[in-house]
C-alpha positions in Angstrom: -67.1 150.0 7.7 -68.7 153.3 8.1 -72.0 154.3 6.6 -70.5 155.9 4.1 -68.1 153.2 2.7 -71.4 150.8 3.5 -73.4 153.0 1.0 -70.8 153.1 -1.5 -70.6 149.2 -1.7 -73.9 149.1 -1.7 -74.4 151.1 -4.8 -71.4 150.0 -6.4 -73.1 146.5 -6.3 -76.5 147.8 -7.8 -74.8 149.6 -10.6 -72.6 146.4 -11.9 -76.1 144.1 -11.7 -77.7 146.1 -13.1 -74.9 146.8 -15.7 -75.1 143.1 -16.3 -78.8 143.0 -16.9 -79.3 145.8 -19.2 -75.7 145.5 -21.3 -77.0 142.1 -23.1 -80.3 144.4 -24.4 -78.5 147.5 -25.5 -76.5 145.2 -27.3 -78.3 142.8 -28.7 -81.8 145.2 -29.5 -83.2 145.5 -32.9 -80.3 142.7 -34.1 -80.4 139.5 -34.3 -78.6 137.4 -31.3 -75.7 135.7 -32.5 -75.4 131.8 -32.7 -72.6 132.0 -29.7 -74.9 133.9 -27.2 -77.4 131.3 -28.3 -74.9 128.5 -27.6 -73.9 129.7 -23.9 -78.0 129.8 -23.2 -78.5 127.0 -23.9 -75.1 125.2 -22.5 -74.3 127.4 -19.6 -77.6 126.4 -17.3 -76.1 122.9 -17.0 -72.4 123.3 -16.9 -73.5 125.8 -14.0 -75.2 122.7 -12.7 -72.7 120.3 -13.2 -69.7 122.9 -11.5 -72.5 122.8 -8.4 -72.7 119.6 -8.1 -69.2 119.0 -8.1 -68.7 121.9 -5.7 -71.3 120.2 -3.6 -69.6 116.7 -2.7 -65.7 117.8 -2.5 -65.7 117.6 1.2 -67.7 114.1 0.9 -65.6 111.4 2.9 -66.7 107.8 2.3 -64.8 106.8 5.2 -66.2 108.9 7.8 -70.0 108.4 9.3 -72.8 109.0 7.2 -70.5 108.0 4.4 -72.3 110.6 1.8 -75.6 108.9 2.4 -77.1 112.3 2.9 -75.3 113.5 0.0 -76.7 110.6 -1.9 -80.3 110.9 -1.1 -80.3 114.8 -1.9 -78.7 114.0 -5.5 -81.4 110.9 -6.1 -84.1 113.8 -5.0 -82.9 116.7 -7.1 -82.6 114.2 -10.2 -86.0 113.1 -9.5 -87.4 116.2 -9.1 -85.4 117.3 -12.0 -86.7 114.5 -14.0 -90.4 115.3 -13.1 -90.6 119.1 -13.2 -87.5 119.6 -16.0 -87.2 122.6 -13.5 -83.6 123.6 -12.3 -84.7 126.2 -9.6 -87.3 123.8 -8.4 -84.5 120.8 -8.8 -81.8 122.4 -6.7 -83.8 123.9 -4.0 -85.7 120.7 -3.8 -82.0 118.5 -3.2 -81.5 121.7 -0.6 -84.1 121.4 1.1 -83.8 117.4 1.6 -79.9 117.5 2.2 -80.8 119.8 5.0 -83.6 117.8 6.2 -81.5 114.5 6.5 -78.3 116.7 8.3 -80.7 118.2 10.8 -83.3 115.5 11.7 -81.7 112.5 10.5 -77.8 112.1 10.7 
């Protein structure tokens, strides 16, 4: 890529985040938010969980060393965490941190 085409992606990525960030507020100011948007906040954060977690384990062979012991543990860690600090960030890069713990010192 040259510098140019490099700058052009570049901005072309800032301007649609930032499109999606500020779009919800000019549509949404002075009115009230609809019972729909209100729906997806509150469902959305763990369906986006749920479609991670499944993302997560399927490689996970039973059959083959380790047999998603590490896999396991991380999971039993984020929910714990989870459970504790009713956090998500703090949930998932918790599980993170363990699964890549276990791979690297462990199995």
């Amino acid at each position: 890529m040259t510098t140019a085409q490099q700058f052009v992606t570049i901005s072309l990525c800032a301007i649609a985040t930032m499109l999606t960030r500020f779009v919800p507020f000019l549509l949404f100011s002075g009115k009230k938010t609809p019972r729909f948007i209100q729906y997806l906040g509150q469902a959305l954060p763990g369906a986006i969980f749920g479609m991670l977690v499944v993302y997560c384990l399927k490689g996970v062979n039973p059959m083959v060393y380790s047999h998603g012991l590490p896999e396991a543990l991380a999971i039993l860690v984020t929910v714990a965490l989870h459970l504790w600090k009713r956090q998500m960030l703090v949930s998932i890069a918790g599980g993170t941190v363990c699964y890549m713990l276990l791979l690297q010192l462990v199995f």
